[in-house]
C-alpha positions in Angstrom: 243.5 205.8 31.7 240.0 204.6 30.8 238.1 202.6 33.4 236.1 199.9 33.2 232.8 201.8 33.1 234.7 204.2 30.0 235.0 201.2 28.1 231.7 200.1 28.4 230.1 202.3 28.2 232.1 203.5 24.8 231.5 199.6 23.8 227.3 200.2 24.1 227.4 203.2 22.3 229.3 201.8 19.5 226.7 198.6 18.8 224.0 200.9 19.2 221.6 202.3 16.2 219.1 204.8 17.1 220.9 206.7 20.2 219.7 210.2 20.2 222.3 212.9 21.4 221.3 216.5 21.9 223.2 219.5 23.0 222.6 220.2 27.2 223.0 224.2 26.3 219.4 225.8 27.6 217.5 222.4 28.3 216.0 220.5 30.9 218.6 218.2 31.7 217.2 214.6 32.9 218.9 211.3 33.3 216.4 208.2 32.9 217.3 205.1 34.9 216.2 201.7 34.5 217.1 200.0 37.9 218.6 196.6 36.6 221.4 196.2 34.0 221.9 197.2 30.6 220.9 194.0 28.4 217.8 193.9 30.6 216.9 197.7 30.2 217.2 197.6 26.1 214.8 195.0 26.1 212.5 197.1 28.2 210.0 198.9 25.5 208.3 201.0 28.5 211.6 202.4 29.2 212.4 202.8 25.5 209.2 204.4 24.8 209.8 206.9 27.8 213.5 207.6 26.4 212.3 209.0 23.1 209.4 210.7 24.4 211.1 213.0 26.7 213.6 213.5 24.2 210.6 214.8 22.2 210.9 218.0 24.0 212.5 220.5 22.6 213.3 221.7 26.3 214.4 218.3 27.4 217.9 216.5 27.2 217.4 212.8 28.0 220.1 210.3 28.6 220.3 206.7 30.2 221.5 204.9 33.3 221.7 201.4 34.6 222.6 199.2 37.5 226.3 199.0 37.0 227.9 195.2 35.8 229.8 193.4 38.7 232.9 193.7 37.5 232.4 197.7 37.3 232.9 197.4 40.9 232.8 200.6 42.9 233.4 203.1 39.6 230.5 205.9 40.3 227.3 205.2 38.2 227.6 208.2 34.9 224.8 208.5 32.0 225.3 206.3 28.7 225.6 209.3 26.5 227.9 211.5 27.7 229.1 209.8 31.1 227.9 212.7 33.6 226.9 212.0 37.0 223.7 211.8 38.5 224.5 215.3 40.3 225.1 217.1 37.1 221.1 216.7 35.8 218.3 218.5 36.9 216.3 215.3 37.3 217.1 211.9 37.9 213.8 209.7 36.7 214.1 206.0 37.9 211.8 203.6 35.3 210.1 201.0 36.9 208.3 197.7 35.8 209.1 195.5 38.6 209.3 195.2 41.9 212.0 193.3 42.7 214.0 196.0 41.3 213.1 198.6 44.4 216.4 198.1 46.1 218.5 198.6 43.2 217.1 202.2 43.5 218.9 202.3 46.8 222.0 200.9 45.5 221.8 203.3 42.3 221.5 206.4 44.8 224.2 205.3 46.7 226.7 204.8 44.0 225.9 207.8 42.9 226.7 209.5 46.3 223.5 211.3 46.6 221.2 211.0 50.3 219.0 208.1 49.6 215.9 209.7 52.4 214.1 212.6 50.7 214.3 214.4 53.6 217.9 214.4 53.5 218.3 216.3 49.9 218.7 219.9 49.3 217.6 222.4 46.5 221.3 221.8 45.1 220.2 218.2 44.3 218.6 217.0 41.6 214.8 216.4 41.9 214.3 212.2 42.1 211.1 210.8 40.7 209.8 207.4 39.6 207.6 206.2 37.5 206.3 203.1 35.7 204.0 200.1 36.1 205.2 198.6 39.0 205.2 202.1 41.3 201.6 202.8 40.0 200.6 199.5 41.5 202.2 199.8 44.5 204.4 203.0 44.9 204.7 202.6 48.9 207.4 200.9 49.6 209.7 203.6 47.8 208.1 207.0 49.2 210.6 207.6 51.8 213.4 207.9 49.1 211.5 209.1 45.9 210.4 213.1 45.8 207.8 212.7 43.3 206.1 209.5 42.1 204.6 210.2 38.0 201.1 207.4 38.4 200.1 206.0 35.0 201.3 206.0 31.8 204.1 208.0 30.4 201.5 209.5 27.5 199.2 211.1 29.8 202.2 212.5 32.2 205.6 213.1 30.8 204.7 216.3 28.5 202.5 218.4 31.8 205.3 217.4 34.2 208.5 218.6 32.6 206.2 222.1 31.0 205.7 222.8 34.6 208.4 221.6 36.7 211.2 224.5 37.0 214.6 222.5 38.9 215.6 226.6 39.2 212.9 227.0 42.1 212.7 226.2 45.5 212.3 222.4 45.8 209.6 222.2 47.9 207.1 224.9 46.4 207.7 223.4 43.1 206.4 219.9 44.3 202.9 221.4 46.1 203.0 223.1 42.8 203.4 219.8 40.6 201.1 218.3 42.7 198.5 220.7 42.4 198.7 221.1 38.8 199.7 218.0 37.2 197.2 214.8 37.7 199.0 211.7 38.5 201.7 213.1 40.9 202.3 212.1 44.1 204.3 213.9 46.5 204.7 210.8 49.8 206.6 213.8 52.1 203.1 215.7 51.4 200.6 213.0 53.0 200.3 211.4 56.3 199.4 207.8 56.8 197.5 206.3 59.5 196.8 202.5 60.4 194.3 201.1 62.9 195.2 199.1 66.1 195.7 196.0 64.0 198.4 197.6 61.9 196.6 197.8 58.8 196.8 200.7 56.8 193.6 203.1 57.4 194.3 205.4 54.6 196.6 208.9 53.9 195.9 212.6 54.9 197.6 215.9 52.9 199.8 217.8 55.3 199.7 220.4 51.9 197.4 222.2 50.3 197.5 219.4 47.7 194.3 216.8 46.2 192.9 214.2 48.9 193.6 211.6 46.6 196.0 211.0 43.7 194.3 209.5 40.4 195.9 207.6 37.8 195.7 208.5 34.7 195.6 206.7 31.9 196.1 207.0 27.9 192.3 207.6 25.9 193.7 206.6 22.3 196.9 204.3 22.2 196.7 204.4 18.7 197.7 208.0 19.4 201.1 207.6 20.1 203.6 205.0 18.3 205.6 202.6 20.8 208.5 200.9 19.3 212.2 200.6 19.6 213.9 203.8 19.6 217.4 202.0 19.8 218.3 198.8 18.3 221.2 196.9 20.1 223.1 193.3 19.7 223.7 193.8 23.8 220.4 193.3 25.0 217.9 190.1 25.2 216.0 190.4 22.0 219.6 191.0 19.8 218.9 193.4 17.4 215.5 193.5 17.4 212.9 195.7 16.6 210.0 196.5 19.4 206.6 197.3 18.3 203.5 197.3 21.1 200.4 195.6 19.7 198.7 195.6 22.8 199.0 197.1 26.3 198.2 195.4 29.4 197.0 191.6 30.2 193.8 190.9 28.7 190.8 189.6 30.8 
């Protein structure tokens, strides 16, 4: 008998145009998850953009995840496409624009039954990062629970990450690695912080042979790379609509 989260998720599929399905066979297999529900995350053309784009990889299987509905009650969180759980991918990538969706990315963990503390997963786990405007503003309050935070846009990151990250190594040698060859990731378990008698934070010290400080990068030529809709859904805010970015960022 389907449950509530089969039908759905079969509903979504159904009103969608634009859902791209690839084989798992051989690829990279990562799970991208906006941390807030469905009808919010369509209308999301950061996540949209990062959707397509790592599906861009020949070596890269992307499908979605959201914050379950209410009345999905305890039914384990599964990906849109195929309806796997978070433990069958090699990555799980959390997409972030705000902050008041950080503790959904404890709730999202724990529905999907894996250890929500870094230090508390394994090699057998997939590798959890985050990435997204709100975390390169202020990726802090997430470190304990995130491996590897991606800082700045998805243009300048996405395609360096997922060449070099192997999920068929040791965990912990392919993060210094990441973090020594990819600019823009930040590894929280490899830095220490320190704060002066007042509390404040006084600033953060590798415990790895990894870069002193982590830079953002950002895109050179926008014009570069096309951001619009990949999918086109009546379930979301802007019903079946079609996304194009004109601009990026809040002019001065």
């Amino acid at each position: 008998m389907a449950t509530k989260t089969d039908t759905s998720r079969r509903a979504r599929l159904d009103a969608e145009t634009g859902t791209i399905r690839k084989r798992w066979q051989g690829r990279m297999r990562v799970v991208l998850v906006y941390p807030n529900h469905y009808h919010l995350a369509m209308a999301n053309l950061g996540f949209q953009t990062v959707y397509q784009q790592l599906n861009a990889m020949d070596h890269v299987v992307c499908e979605r995840a959201f914050l379950p509905e209410p009345e999905e009650g305890d039914s384990p969180v599964v990906s849109l496409e195929s309806g796997r759980r978070f433990v069958d991918f090699d990555c799980v990538a959390f997409s972030l624009s705000f902050e008041n969706d950080y503790p959904h990315v404890l709730t999202l963990l724990q529905k999907a039954a894996l250890p929500q503390r870094t230090a508390l997963r394994g090699d057998s786990l997939p590798l959890i990062i985050a990435g997204g405007v709100a975390v390169f503003l202020n990726p802090e309050p997430l470190a304990p629970f995130i491996d590897c935070f991606l800082l700045g846009e998805a243009e300048a990151l996405l395609s360096a990450f997922f060449q070099a990250y192997d999920p068929a190594k040791d965990r912990k040698a392919q993060l210094v690695k990441l973090a020594q060859a990819v600019e823009g990731v930040y590894v929280p378990a490899f830095y220490r912080d320190t704060y002066g008698a007042d509390g404040t934070l006084q600033g953060f010290h590798p415990t790895e042979d990894v870069p002193d400080k982590v830079r953002r990068l950002y895109t050179n030529d926008l014009d570069a790379h096309a951001t619009q809709s990949t999918v086109v859904t009546p379930q979301t805010g802007f019903e079946d609509a079609y996304l194009i970015e004109v601009s990026r960022g809040c002019p001065g």
